[in-house]
C-alpha distance (Angstrom), angle and dihedral (degrees) to the residues before:
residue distance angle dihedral
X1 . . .
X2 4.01 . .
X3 3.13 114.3 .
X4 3.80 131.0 -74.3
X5 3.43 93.0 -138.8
X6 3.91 91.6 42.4
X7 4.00 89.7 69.8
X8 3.50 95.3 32.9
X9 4.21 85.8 65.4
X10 3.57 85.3 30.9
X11 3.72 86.6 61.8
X12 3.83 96.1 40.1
X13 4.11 86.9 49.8
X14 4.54 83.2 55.3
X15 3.87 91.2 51.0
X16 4.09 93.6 45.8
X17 3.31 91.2 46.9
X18 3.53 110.5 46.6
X19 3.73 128.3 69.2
X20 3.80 120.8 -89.2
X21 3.62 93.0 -146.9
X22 4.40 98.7 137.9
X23 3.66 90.9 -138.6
X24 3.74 130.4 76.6
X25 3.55 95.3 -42.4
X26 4.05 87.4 -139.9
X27 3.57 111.9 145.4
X28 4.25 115.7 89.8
X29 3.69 119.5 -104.9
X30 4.30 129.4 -97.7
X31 3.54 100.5 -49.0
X32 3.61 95.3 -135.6
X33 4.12 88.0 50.7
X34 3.57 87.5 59.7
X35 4.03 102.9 44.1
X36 3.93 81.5 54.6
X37 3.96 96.9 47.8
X38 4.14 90.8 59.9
X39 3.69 100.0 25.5
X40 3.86 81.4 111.6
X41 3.69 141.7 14.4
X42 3.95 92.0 -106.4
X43 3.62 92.4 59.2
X44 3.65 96.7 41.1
X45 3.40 97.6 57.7
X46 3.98 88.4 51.9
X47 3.87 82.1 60.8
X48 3.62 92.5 49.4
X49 4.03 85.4 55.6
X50 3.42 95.9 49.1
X51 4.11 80.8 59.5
X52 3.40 88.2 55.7
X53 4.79 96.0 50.5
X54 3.43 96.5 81.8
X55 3.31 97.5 53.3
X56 4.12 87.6 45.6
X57 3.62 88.1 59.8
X58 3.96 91.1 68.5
X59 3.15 90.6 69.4
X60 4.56 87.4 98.2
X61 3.22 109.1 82.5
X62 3.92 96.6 -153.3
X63 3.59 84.1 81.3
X64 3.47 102.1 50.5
X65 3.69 114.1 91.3
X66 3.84 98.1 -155.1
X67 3.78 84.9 57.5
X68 4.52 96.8 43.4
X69 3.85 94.9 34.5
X70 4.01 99.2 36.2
X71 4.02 90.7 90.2
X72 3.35 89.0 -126.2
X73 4.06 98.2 104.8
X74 3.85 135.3 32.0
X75 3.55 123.2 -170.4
X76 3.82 121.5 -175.7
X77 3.83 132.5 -94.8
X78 3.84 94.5 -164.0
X79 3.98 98.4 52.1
X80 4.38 110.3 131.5
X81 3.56 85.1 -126.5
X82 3.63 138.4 -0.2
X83 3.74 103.9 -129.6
X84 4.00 89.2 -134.9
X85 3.84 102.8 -52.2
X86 3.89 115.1 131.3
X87 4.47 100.4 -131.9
X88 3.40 90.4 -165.2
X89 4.16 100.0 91.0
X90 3.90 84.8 44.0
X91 3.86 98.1 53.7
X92 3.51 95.1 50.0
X93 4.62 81.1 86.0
X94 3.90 85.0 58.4
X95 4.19 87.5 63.2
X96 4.41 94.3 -105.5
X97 4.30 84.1 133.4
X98 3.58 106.3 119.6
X99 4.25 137.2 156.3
X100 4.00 95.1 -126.1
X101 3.75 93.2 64.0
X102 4.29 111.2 -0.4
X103 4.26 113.1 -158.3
X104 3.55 103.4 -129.3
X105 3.47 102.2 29.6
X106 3.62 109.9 -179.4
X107 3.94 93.5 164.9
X108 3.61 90.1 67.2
X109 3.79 110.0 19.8
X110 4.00 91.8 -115.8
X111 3.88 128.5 125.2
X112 3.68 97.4 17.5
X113 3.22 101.5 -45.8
X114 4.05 116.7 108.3
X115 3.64 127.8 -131.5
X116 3.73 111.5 -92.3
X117 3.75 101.8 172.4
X118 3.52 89.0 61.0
X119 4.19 98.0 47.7
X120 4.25 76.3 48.0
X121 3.69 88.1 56.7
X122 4.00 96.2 43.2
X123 3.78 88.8 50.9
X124 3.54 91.8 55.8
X125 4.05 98.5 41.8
X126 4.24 78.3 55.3
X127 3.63 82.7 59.6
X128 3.71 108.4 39.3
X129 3.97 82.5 57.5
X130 3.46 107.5 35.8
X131 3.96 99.3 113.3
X132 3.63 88.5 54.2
X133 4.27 102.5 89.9
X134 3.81 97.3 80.2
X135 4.25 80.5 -165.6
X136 4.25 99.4 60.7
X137 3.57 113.4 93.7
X138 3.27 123.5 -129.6
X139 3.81 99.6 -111.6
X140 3.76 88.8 56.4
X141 3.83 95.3 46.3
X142 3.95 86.9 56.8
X143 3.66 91.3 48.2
X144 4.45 88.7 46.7
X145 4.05 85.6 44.6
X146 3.71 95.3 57.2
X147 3.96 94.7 37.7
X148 3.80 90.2 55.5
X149 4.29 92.1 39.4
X150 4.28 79.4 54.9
X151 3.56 98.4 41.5
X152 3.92 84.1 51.4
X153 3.58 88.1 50.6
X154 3.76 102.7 51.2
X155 4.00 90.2 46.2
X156 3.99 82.3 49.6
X157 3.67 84.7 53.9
X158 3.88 103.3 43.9
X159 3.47 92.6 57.0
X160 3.81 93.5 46.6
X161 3.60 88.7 54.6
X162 4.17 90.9 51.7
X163 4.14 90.9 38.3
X164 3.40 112.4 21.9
X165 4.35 101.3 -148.8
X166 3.81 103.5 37.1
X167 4.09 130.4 162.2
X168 3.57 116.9 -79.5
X169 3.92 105.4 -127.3
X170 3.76 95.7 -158.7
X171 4.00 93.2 157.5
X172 4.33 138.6 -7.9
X173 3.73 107.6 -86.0
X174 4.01 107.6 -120.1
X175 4.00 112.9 -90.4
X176 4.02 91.0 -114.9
X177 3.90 90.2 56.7
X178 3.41 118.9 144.7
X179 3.91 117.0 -103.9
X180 3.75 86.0 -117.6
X181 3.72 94.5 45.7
X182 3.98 90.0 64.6
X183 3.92 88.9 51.5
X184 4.08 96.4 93.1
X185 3.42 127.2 162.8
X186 3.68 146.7 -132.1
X187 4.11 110.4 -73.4
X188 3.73 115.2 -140.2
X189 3.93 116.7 -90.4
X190 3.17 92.8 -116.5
X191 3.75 93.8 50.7
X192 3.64 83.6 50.9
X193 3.35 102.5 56.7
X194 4.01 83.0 51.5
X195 3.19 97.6 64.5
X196 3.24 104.6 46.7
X197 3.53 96.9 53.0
X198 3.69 89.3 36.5
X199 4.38 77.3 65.4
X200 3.57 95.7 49.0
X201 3.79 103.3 48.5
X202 3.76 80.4 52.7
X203 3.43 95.1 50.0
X204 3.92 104.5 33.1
X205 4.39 96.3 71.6
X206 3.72 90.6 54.4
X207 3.91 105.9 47.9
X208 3.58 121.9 83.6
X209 3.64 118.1 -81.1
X210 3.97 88.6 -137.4
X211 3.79 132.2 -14.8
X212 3.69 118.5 -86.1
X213 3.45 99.2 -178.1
X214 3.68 105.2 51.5
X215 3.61 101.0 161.6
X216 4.08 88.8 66.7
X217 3.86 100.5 20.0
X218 3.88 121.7 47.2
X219 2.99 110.8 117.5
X220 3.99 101.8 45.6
X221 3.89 125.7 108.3
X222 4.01 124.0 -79.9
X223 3.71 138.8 -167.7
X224 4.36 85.7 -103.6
X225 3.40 93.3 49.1
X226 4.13 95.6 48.2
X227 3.89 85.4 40.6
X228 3.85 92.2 48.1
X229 4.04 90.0 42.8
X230 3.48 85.1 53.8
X231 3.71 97.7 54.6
X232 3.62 88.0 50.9
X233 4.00 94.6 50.7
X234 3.98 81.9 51.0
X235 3.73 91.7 54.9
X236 3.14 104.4 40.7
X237 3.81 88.9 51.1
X238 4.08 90.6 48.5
X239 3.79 94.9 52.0
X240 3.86 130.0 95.6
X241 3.79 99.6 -99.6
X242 4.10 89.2 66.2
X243 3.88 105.8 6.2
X244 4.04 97.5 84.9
X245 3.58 102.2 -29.0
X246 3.86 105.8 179.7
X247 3.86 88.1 -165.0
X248 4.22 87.5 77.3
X249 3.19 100.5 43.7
X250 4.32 93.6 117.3
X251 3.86 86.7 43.6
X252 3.89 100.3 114.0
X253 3.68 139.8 140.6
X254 3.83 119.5 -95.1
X255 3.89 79.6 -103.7
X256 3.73 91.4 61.5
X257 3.88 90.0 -104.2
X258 4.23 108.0 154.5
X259 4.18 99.6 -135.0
X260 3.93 83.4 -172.2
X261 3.75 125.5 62.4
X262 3.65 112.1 -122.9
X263 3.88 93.0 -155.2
X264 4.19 133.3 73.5
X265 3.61 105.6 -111.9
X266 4.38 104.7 -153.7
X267 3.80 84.1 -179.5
X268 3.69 96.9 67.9
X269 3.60 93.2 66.2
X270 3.98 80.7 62.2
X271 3.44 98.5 61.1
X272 3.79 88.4 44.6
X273 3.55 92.0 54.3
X274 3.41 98.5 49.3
X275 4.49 94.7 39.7
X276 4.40 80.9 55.4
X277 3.94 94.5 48.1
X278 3.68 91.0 44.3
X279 4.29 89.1 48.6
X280 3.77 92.6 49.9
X281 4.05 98.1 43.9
X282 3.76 87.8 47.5
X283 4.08 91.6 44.6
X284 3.30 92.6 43.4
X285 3.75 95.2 52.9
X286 3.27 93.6 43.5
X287 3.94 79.2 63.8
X288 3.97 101.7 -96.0
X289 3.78 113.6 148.2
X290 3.76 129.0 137.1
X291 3.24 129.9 -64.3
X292 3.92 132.2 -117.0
X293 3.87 119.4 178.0
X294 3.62 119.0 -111.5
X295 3.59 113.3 -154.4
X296 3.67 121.3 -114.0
X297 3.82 115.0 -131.2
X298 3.45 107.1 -90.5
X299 4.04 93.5 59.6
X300 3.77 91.4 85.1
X301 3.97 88.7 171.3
X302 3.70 138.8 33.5
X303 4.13 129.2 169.5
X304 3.74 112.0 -139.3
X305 3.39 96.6 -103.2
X306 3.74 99.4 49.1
X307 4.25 83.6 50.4
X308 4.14 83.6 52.8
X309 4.17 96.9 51.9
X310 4.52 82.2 41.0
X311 3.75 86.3 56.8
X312 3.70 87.9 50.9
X313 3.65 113.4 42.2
X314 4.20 92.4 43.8
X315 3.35 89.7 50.9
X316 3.60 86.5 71.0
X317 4.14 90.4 28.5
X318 4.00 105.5 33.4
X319 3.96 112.0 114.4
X320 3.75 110.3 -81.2
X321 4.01 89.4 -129.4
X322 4.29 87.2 63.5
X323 3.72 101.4 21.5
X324 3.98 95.6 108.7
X325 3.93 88.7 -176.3
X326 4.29 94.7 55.8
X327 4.24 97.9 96.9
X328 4.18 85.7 173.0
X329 3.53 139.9 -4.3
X330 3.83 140.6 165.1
X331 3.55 123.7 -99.3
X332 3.69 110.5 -123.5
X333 4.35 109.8 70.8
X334 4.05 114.0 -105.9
X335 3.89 98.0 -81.7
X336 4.16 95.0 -156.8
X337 3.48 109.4 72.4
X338 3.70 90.9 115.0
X339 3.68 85.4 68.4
X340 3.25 95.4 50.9
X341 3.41 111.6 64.2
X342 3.82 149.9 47.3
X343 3.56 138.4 -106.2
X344 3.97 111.3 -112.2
X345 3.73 111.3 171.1
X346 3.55 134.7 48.2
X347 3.46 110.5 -104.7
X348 4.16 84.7 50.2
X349 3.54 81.3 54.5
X350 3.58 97.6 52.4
X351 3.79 97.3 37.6
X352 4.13 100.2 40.7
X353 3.79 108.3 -157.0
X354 4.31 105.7 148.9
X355 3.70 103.1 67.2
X356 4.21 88.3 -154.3
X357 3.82 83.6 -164.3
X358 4.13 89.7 135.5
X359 3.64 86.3 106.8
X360 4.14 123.8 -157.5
X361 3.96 116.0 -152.5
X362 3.94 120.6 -150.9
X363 3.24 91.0 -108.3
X364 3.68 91.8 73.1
X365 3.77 96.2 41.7
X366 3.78 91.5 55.2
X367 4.11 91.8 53.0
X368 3.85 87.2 71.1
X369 3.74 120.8 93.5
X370 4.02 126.6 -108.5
X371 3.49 113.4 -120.5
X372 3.87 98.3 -87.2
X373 4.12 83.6 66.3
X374 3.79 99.5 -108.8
X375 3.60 131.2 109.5
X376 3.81 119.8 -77.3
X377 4.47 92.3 -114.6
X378 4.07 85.3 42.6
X379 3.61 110.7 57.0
X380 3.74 116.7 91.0
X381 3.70 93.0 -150.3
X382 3.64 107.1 51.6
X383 3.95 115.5 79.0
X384 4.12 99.6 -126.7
X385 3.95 91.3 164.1
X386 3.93 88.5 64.2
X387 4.31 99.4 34.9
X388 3.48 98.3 117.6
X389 4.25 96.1 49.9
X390 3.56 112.2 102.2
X391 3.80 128.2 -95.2
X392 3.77 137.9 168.7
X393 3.62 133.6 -107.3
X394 3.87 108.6 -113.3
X395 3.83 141.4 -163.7
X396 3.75 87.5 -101.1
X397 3.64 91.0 55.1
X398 4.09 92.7 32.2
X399 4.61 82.5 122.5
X400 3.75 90.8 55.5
X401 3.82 110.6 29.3
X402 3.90 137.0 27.1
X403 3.83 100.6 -90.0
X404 3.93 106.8 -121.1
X405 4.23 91.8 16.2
X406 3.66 117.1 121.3
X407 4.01 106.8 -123.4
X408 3.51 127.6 174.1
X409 3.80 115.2 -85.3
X410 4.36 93.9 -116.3
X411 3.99 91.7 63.6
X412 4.09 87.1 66.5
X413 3.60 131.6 91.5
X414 4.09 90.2 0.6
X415 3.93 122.3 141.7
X416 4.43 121.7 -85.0
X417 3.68 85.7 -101.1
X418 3.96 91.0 64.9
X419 3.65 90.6 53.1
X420 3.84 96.0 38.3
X421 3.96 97.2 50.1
X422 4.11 99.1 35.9
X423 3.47 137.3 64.2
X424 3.54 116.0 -166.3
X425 3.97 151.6 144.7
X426 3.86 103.6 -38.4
X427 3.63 91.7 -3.0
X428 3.92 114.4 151.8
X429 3.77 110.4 -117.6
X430 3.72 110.1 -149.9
X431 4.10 104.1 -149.6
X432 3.49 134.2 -4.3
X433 3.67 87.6 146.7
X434 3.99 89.9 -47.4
X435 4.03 109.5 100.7
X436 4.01 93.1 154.0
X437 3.60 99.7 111.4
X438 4.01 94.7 -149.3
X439 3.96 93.9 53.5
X440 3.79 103.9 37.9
X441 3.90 125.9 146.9
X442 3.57 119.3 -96.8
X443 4.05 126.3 -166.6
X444 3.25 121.4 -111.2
X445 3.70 117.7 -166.5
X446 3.98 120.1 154.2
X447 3.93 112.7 116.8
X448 3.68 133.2 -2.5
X449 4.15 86.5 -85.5
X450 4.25 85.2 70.0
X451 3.61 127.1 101.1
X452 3.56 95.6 -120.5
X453 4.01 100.7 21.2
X454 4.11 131.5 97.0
X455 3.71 114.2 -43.4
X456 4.19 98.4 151.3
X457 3.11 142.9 -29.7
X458 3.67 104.1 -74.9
X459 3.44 109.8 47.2
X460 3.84 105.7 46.8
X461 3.59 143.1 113.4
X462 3.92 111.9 -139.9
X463 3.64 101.9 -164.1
X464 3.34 102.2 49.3
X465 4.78 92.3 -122.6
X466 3.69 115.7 95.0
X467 4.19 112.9 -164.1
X468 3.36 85.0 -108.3
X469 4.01 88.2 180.0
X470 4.03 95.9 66.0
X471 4.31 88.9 60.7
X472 3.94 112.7 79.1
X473 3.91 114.6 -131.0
X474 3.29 90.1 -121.8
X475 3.60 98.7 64.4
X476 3.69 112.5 100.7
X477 3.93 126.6 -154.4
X478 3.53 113.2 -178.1
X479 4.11 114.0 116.4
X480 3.30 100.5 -19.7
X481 4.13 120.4 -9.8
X482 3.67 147.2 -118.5
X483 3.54 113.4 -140.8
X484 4.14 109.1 -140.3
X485 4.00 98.5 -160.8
X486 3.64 133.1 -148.9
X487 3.96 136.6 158.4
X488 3.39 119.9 -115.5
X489 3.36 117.1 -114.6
X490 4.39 115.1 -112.4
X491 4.26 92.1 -177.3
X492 3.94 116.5 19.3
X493 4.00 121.3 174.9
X494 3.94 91.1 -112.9
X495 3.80 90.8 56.8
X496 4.36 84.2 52.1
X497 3.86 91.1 53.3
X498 3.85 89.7 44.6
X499 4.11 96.2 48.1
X500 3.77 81.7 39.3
X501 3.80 95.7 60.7
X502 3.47 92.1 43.1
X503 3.53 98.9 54.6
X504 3.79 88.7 50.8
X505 3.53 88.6 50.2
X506 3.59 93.2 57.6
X507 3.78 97.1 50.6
X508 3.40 83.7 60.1
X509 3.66 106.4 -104.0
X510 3.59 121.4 171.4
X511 4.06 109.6 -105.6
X512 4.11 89.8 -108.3
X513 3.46 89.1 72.3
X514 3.88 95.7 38.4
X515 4.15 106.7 38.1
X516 4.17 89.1 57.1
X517 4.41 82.4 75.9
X518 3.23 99.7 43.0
X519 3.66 90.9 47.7
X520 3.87 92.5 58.6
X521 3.56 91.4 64.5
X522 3.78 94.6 36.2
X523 4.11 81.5 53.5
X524 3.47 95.2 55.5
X525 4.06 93.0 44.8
X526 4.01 88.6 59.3
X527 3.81 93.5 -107.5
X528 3.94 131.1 130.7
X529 3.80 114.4 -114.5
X530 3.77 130.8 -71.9
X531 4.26 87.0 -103.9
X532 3.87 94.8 38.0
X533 4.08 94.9 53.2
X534 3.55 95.4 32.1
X535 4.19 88.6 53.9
X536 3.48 101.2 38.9
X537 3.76 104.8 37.2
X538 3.80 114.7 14.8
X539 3.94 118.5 89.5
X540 3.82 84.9 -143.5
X541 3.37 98.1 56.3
X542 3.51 109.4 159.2
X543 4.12 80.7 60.5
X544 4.27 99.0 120.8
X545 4.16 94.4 52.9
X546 3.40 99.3 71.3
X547 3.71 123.9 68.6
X548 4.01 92.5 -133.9
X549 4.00 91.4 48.0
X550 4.15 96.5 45.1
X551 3.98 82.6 46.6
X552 3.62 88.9 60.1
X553 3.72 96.0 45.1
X554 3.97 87.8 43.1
X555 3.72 91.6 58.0
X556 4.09 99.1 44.1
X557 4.01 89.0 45.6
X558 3.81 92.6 49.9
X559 4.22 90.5 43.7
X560 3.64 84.1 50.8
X561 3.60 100.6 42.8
X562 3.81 91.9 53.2
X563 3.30 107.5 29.0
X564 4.05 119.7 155.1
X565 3.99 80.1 17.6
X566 3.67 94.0 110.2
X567 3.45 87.5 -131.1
X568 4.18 92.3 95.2
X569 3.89 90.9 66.6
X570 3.74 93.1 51.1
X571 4.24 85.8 49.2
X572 3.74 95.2 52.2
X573 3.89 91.6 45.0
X574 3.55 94.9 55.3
X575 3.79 103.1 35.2
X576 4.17 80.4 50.1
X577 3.84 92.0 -124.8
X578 3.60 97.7 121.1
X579 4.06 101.6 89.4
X580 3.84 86.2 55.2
X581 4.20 89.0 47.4
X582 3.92 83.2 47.2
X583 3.50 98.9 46.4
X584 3.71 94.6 82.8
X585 3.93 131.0 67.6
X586 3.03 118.8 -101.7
X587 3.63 120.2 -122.8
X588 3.87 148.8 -168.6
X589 3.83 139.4 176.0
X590 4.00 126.4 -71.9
X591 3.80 88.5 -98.2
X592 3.89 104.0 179.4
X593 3.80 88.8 54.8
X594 3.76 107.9 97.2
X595 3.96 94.3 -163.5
X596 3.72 115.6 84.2
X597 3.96 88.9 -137.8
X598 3.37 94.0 62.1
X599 4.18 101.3 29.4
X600 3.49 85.5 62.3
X601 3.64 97.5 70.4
X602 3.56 111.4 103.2
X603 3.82 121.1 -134.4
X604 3.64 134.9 -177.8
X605 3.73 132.9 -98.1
X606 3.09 111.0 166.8
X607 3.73 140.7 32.5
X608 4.39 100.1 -163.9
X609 3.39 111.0 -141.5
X610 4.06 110.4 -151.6
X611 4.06 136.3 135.3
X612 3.94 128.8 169.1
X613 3.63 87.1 -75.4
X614 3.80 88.9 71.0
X615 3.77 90.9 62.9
X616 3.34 93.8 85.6
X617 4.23 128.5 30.9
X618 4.07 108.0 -112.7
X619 3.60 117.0 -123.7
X620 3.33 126.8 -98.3
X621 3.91 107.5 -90.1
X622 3.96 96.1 -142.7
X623 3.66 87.8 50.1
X624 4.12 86.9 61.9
X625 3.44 83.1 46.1
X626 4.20 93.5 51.7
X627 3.91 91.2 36.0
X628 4.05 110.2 40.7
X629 4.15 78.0 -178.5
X630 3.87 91.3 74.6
X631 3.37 127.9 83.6
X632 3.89 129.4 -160.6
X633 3.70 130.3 -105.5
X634 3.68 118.4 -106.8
X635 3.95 119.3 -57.1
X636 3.60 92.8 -15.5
């Protein structure tokens, strides 16, 4: 791969070089600057990295809303010091979004958010002066020109997905542009949508199909990850939030243009169907398929259901150069494992390091499945009226829970995905430098006295569920700690089949042709299929033949499937499910209590704040001041 610390000065070079002006940062760079940055191949493709920073930078996921707003993590506003970790993406839940100074600001590059207009505008100074290098082939131009027309794309997209309507930056304005010419406004969704996958069927025939060279080039855009982008754009633009939305109905340009269509558009869903297929045939010939763990040499032994959780949690943290499930992920290595995960020996304990303040609430356990592959209120076998009594951890359950440690009742009998993705009281912990499958780690977290529970203020998890998922097992914490890294995954397979089946789903197919993808990745997570659990062991079940009913099992399997993904938060936004997901406090354990009676009493810590107005991120109000052309999102 290039070097991390090539695009991190790549990306330093972009934001020295480019003017600071805080509105759309439109007009081309020093012309002299830019005759030198193509005068030969070398330099060019230094340009063309720079293209690629910003989107580096997303590699945190404090600043990704569909990571802070999914539900799925709290972190705390009171801590004594925030161990490096940005709060503002996370407050915006406890209502702190506002139009004078928006968290997350990706119009602007303020508050977390990075500066989008200006990566647009360095994509398309790569393009005005492409032809310039008399030394770059023309093969490799090709390839640069449809890595920049993607890159343009994707920014195109990540703002659409924060704003809904936003301007279309086609091409840089000319420096002597009038002050009104620079005063665009918001395209059309629709038109939107248009262009970006206007971009990516451009782009998509002449990228790679997979990287040859990976030593030098993971990292860099392919035909499945354009195609699989592409399926997202699709669904995204098919699904309630933007697909008829009667909430933005009064949300016109100044010249009475509608930016939202006012109409349900069925044939949408087409085109998404047909943009996922055409992802997953050309992943999957490109040899994508999912991945299962194989053991390295010094795991001699492994129980079945140890192997299933393995197959789980690498296929988020296996090496991107042998991880046949990865389709696309960032460059730089997930940098917050340390927040993560728990402390589970006594020297960690006496020598805190991992803050584990990436907090899980209840509410998040309880979405995943028990072990019969139904949810938790549905199965007619599992006692959800008594989950939070206490029970303890058994022989039978020795792989999952601390044999002989009193748990709470909910963390038995639940699917591999529960025990791959959480940590949590009396949780086994697969690695840490343990890989013998009869003497493995398990957390203990009642009371300040615990390994893993409250010692101050800084270093403490306040629900009592760490995201167990985003820490490799090959990280060890003990009295200092060795950081195993991995990148997290933006597009994997499982997510294709998933947005696959729901797109079917939505045409209106019946669930034979829909339940076979969902089933894949049920397969893989050690559960029986959608028709199978749903038969046997759900009191509705008759659930997966109707179109409302396999929509609601489509949307729980894909929340669970990628959870702590970021991708979840994006879901609920579009299919406008996250004011009802938000409506409820969120809630964790009593974790200063040491007694499991009375730590298992949950208590609430936070009260979200969100309405349709949080759908979409307001506009920044001195930017309606700067650009009378702009109007603001709704209610804000």
């Amino acid at each position: 791969m290039k070097s991390y610390y090539k695009y991190l000065y790549m990306a330093l070079l972009a934001l020295t070089s480019v003017s600071c002006k805080k509105y759309l940062d439109v007009t081309p760079e020093n012309v002299g600057t830019i005759d030198y940055a193509f005068r030969n191949r070398n330099e060019a493709e230094n340009y063309l990295f720079s293209c690629y920073s910003t989107i580096q930078q997303l590699t945190y996921v404090q600043n990704d809303a569909g990571f802070t707003t999914s539900s799925e993590i709290i972190f705390p506003n009171n801590l004594t010091d925030n161990q490096g970790i940005d709060p503002t993406g996370f407050n915006l839940i406890r209502g702190t979004q506002n139009s004078a100074n928006p968290g997350l600001n990706y119009w602007d590059g303020s508050n977390g958010g990075q500066a989008i207009f200006q990566a647009l505008r360095r994509c398309n100074t790569m393009l005005e002066n492409i032809d310039k290098p008399i030394d770059l082939g023309p093969d490799e131009k090709k390839r640069w020109i449809a890595e920049v027309k993607f890159l343009k794309a994707y920014y195109h997209f990540y703002l659409f997905r924060l704003y809904g309507p936003v301007p279309i930056i086609d091409v840089n304005l000319p420096i002597n542009s009038s002050a009104e010419a620079v005063k665009v406004k918001r395209a059309p969704v629709d038109s939107v949508v248009n262009y970006i996958v206007r971009l990516l069927d451009q782009a998509a025939p002449d990228l790679p199909a997979v990287i040859l060279n990976q030593a030098k080039e993971l990292g860099r855009v392919t035909t499945p990850i354009a195609l699989s982008v592409k399926a997202e754009v699709l669904a995204t633009a098919a699904s309630p939030l933007f697909n008829g939305n009667p909430d933005y109905i009064s949300v016109k340009n100044k010249d009475g243009q509608a930016l939202f269509s006012s109409t349900y558009d069925a044939k949408k869903w087409d085109k998404a169907a047909a943009a996922c297929l055409a992802a997953i045939n050309v992943s999957e010939t490109n040899g994508a398929k999912l991945h299962t763990f194989i053991a390295p040499a010094n795991i001699t032994k492994l129980s079945d259901s140890l192997k299933t959780v393995l197959d789980l949690q690498t296929s988020i943290t296996e090496k991107w150069d042998v991880n046949t499930e990865l389709i696309w992920a960032l460059n730089p290595t997930f940098p917050d494992q340390t927040y993560c995960g728990p402390r589970l020996t006594a020297k960690a304990a006496a020598n805190p390091s991992f803050q584990g303040t990436f907090a899980v609430p209840i509410s998040e356990q309880e979405l995943f499945y028990t072990h019969n592959g139904v949810p938790i209120n549905e199965d007619k076998t599992w006692d959800y009226a008594n989950r939070y009594s206490v029970r303890t951890g058994d022989n039978a359950n020795r792989f999952y829970i601390g044999n002989g440690y009193e748990t709470v009742k909910a963390h038995f009998d639940r699917e591999p995905r529960f025990y791959a993705d959480l940590g949590f009281d009396g949780g086994i912990w697969f690695g840490n430098g343990m890989v013998n499958q009869e003497t493995l780690y398990y957390i203990q977290g009642r009371g300040s006295a615990a390994l893993s529970g409250p010692t101050d203020n800084v270093r403490l998890n306040i629900t009592g569920y760490w995201p167990k998922k985003l820490v490799n097992y090959l990280t060890v914490y003990d009295d200092g700690y060795t950081i195993a890294d991995f990148h997290l995954p933006l597009i994997r397979l499982a997510g294709l089949y998933l947005l696959y089946a729901e797109t079917l789903n939505e045409q209106g197919k019946s669930y034979a042709e829909v339940v076979p993808w969902l089933d894949k990745v049920r397969q893989r997570a050690g559960l029986p299929g959608v028709v199978t659990a749903w038969s046997n062991f759900s009191t509705n079940p008759g659930k997966y033949a109707s179109q409302n009913g396999l929509r609601d099992i489509i949307h729980q399997e894909t929340r669970i499937e990628l959870a702590f993904e970021c991708e979840p938060g994006w879901d609920l936004r579009r299919w406008k499910e996250l004011q009802s997901v938000l409506s409820r406090p969120l809630q964790g354990w009593n974790i200063f209590e040491a007694s499991s009676a009375n730590y298992y009493r949950p208590r609430t810590l936070v009260s979200p704040i969100f309405n349709v107005r949080n759908y979409l991120w307001p506009i920044t109000d001195n930017d309606l001041i700067i650009n009378n052309n702009l109007v603001q999102n709704l209610n804000w």
